[in-house]
N, C-alpha and C positions, 0 to 999 in steps of 0.2 A: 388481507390475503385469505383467498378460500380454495384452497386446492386438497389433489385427491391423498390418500397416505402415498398409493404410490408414486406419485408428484412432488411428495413430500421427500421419500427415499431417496429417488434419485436426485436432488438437490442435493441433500443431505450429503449424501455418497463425491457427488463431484467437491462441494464444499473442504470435503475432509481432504480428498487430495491434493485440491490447491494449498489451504493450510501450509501442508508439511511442503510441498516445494516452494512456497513462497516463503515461509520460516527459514526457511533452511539458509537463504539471501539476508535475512535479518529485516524482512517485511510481511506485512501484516497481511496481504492477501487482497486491500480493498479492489485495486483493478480487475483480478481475477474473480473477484463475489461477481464486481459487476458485471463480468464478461456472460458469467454464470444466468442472475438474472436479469440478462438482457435477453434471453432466449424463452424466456416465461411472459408472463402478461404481469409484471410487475411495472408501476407507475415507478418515474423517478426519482421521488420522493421517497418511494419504498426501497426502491435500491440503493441510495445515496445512505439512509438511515444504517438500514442493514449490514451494507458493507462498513459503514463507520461504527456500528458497535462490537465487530466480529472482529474488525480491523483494531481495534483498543486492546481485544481479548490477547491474540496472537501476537501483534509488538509488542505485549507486555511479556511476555510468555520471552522472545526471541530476548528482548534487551535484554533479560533476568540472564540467560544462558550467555551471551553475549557476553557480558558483564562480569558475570564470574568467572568467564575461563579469558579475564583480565585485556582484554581488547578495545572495553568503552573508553573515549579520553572526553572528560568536560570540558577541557579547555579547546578542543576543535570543536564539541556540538554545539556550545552556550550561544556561541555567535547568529549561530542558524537559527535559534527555537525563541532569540530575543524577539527579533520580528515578526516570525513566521506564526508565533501564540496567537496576536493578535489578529492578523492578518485572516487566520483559518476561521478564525471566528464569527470576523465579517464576512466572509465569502460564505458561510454557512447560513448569516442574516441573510442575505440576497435572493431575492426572486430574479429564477428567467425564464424563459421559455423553454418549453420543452426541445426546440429544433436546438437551441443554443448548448441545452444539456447535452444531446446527444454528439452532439460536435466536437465540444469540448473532451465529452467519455472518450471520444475514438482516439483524438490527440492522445488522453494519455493512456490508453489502450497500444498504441502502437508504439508511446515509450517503453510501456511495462513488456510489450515483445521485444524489443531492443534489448531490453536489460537482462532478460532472461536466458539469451544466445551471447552474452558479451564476454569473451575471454577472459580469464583472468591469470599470469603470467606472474605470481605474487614477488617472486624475489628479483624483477623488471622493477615492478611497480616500488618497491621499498628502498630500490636504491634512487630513485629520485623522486621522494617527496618534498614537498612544500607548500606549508600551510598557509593558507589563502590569506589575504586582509581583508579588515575590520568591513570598509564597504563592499566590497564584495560577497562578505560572509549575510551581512544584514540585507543588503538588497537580494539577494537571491533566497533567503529567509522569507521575507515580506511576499514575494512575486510566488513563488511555488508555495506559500501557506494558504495566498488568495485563492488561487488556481482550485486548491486540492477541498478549501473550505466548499468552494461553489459544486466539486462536481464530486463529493463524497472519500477521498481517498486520504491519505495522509502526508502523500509526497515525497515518500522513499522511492517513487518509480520514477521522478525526476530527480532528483538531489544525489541518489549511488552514482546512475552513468557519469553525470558531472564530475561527482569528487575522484573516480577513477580514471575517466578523459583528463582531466587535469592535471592528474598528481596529489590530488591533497592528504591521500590516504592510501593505507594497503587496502586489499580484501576484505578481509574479517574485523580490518575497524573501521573503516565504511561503512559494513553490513550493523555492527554495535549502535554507530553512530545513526544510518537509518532508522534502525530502530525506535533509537527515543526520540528520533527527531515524528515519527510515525504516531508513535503515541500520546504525545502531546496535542499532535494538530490534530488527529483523529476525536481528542476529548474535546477540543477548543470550538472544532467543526458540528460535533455533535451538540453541544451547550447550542452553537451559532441556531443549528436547527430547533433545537425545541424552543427555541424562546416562540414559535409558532406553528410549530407543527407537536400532536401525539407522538410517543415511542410507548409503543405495547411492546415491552421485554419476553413477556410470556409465550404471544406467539414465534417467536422465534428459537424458543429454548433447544429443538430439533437442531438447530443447527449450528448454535452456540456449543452444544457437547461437543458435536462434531469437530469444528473449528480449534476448541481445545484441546482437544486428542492428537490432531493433525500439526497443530502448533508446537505444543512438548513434543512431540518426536519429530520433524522438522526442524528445530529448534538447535534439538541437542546432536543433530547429525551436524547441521552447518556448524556448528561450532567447534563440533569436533571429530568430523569426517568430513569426508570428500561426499558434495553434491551430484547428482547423474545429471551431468550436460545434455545427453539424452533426452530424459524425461523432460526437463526446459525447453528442448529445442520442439517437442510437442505441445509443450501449453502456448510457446511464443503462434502456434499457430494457429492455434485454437482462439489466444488474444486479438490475432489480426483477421480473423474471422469476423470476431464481435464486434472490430473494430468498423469494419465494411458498411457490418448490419446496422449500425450505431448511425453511420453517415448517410446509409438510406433513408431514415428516420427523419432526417435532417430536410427531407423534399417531399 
């Protein structure tokens, strides 16, 4: 990556704002990096990487809030993270084509807009829950770890809408539960990549802070404020933007 400082800024700048509205969900941001640099002349390999070490940064950041203000439950996440470890990791070993990557990014590009306009109706949702079974929990584990290993993300932009379409969870322990489910596969993915690709940490540090800062306060809002539906219903647009661009790519 050789771009100008001001190329740099405004990364930076948009970076930070995804952050905090992605945190605020109890995710990590990686669709949103890549929406980000998919607008750059980034290869990728360089986005995939990217967003999965920014994406570790910020689900760690979210579960920690999550978690304390008492909403994580291990006995719903274990299911999901049994398969989906391994899973991310292969998908991160994997070569493919560039047309492939980009096809894939759009797909969960235009989950992560989905997810970001989805209602949430908590005291609907708490009076009928019910927690998934064991195959269901691990196959869906395995399938969205692969997925998210191959195209950089960690899979909290498919696994929320589900467990809320379903029932299996409220809001905010959905959001806990994405979280660690985010940050496992995010580490898993990222291992899956280096076993053959470079990670220069240093060039990125620009936006590593950033992502930090936007994470802790994101974070600590979702957890314990109220989200701007708003502001979402603009990134979801901005997502399905990149989504477009992503499938031009593709021809």
């Amino acid at each position: 990556m050789d771009y100008s400082i001001s190329t740099i800024v405004l990364i930076s700048v948009l970076l930070f704002f995804v952050s905090i509205l992605y945190s605020s969900v109890g995710h990590g941001g990686a669709s949103g990096y890549l929406a980000i640099l998919s607008f750059f002349s980034f290869s990728p390999n360089e986005m995939a990487t990217t967003a999965l070490i920014l994406n570790i940064l910020v689900s760690g950041i979210a579960f920690y809030f999550y978690m304390k203000a008492g909403y994580f439950s291990f006995k719903l996440t274990l299911p999901f993270t049994l398969t989906s470890i391994p899973a991310a990791f292969i998908g991160g070993v994997l070569h493919i084509s560039n047309e492939i990557y980009y096809l894939l990014l759009a797909i969960a590009l235009i989950f992560a807009a989905i997810r970001m306009v989805m209602p949430s109706n908590e005291k609907d949702i708490k009076s009928n829950i019910k927690l998934p079974k064991y195959p269901i929990t691990l196959t869906s584990g395995a399938s969205i770890g692969l997925l998210s290993g191959i195209i950089g993300v960690g899979g909290g932009i498919f696994l929320s809408p589900i467990m809320i379409l379903m029932r299996w969870a409220g809001t905010k322990e959905t959001s806990a539960t994405a979280a660690f489910f985010i940050l496992v596969n995010s580490i898993a993915g990222l291992a899956g990549r280096y076993t053959h690709n470079d990670i220069r940490i240093e060039v990125l540090l620009p936006f590593i802070i950033v992502a930090l800062i936007g994470g802790c306060i994101g974070s600590y809002m979702g957890a314990h404020k109220f989200s701007s539906l708003a502001l979402r219903k603009i990134l979801s647009v901005v997502l399905l933007i990149a989504a477009i661009k992503s499938i031009t790519k593709c021809f």
